[in-house]
C-alpha positions in Angstrom: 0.0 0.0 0.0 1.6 3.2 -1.0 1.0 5.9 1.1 1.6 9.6 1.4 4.4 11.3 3.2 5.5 14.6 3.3 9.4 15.1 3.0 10.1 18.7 4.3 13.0 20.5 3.0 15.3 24.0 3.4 15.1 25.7 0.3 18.4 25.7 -0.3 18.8 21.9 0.5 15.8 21.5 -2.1 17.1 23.7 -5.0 20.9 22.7 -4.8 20.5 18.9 -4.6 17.0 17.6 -4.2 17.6 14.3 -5.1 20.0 13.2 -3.1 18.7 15.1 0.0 15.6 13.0 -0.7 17.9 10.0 -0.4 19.3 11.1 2.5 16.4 12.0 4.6 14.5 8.5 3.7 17.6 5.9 4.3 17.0 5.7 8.2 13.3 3.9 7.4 14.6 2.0 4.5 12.8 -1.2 5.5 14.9 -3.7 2.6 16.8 -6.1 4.1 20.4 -6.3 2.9 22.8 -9.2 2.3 25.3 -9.7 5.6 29.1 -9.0 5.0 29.5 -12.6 6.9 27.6 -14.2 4.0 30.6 -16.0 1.9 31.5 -17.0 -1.3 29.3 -19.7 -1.3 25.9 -17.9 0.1 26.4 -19.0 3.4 25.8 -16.7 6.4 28.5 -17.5 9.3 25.9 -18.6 12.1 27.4 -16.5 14.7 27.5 -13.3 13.5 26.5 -10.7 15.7 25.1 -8.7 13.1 22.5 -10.8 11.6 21.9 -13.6 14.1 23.5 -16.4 10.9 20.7 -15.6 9.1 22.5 -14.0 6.5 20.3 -10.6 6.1 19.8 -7.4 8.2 18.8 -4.1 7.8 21.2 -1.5 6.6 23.6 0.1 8.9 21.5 3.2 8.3 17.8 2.0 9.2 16.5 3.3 12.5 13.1 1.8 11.4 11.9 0.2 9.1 9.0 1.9 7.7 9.0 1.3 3.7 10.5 -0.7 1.1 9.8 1.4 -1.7 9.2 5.4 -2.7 7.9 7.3 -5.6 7.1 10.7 -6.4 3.8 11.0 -7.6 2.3 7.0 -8.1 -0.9 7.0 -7.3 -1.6 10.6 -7.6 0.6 12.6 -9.9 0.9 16.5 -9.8 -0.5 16.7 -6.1 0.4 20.5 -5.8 -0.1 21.2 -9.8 -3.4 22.7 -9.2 -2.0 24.7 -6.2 -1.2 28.8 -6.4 2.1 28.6 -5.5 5.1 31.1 -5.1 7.1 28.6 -6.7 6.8 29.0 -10.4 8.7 26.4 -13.1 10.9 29.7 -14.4 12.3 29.2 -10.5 12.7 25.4 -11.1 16.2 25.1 -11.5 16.2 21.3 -13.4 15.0 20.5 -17.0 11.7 19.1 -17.9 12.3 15.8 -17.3 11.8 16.9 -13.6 8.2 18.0 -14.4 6.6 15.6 -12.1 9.1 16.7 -9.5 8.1 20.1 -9.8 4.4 18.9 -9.7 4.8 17.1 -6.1 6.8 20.1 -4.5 5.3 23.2 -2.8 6.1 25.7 0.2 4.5 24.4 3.3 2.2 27.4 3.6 0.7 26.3 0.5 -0.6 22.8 1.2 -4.2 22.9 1.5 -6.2 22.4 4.4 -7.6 19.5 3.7 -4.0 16.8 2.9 -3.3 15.3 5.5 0.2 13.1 5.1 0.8 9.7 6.8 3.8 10.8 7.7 5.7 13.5 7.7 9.8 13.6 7.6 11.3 16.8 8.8 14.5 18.7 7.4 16.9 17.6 9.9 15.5 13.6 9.1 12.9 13.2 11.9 10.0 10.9 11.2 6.9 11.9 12.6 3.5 9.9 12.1 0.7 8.7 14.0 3.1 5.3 15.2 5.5 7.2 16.9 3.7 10.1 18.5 0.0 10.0 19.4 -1.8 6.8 20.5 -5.4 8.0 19.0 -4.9 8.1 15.2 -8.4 10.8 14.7 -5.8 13.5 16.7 -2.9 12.8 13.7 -4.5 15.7 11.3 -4.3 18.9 14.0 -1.0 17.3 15.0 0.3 17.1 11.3 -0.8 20.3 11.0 0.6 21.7 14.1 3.9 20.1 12.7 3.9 21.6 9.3 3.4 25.0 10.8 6.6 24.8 12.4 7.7 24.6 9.0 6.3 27.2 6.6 9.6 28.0 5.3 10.3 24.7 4.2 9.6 22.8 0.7 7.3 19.9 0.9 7.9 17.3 -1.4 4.9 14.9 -1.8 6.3 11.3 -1.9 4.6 7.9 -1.9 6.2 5.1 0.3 5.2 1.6 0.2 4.7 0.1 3.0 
């Protein structure tokens, strides 16, 4: 199930590297297991490795989480913020058209409407915030999304789809 979160970045972050900010910010929840360094030649796992118990797999060094196995921008509902009256105009883009659908999913934080709510939402400095990890009633994750992203207003969101 793909669902929507909201990757918040600096502006700066945004327009000088988006891509691999975006990288960045999601590899802590990257929920894909990955091959041991104790597996050998022969696909065997050493069974007492510390690191993956001799099953042979664990989750990357960088995975506080795991929340997803696989991302997209746009999926299930391309151009999010293209219907949005945004300060950010395509002349300010600065990547080629090929990035259309980028540009599509991105939009200050001040400008998301009222009514998107994310699942989750990951903040500049790579905090993940959603319902799981910080309310026990799920109805009260809206106010508190929104109480989140107004912390925020001089961010970039970037509307992403996680699988999950």
């Amino acid at each position: 199930m793909f669902k929507l979160t909201f990757v918040l970045m600096d502006e700066s972050d945004f327009k000088g590297y988006w891509a691999a900010r975006l990288r960045y910010l999601l590899a802590p929840y990257n929920g894909i297991l990955a091959e041991c360094d104790c597996v050998n030649d022969g696909g065997e796992p050493e069974p007492s490795c510390r690191e993956c118990s001799g099953n042979g797999c664990h989750y990357p060094k960088t995975t506080i989480w795991p929340e997803w196995d696989h991302w997209s921008i746009g999926v299930e509902f391309k151009g999010i913020f293209k219907d949005v009256e945004t300060r950010f105009r395509w002349e300010d883009f600065p990547y080629g058209d090929e990035h259309k659908s980028v540009y599509d999913n991105c939009a200050w934080v001040s400008e998301i409407p009222e009514d998107l709510t994310p699942h989750a939402i990951i903040t500049p400095d790579g905090e993940w915030l959603s319902p799981r990890v910080m309310i026990e009633d799920e109805e009260q994750w809206p106010d508190t999304a929104k109480s989140i992203l107004a912390q925020h207003m001089d961010c970039i969101v970037l509307a992403c789809y996680l699988h999950y």
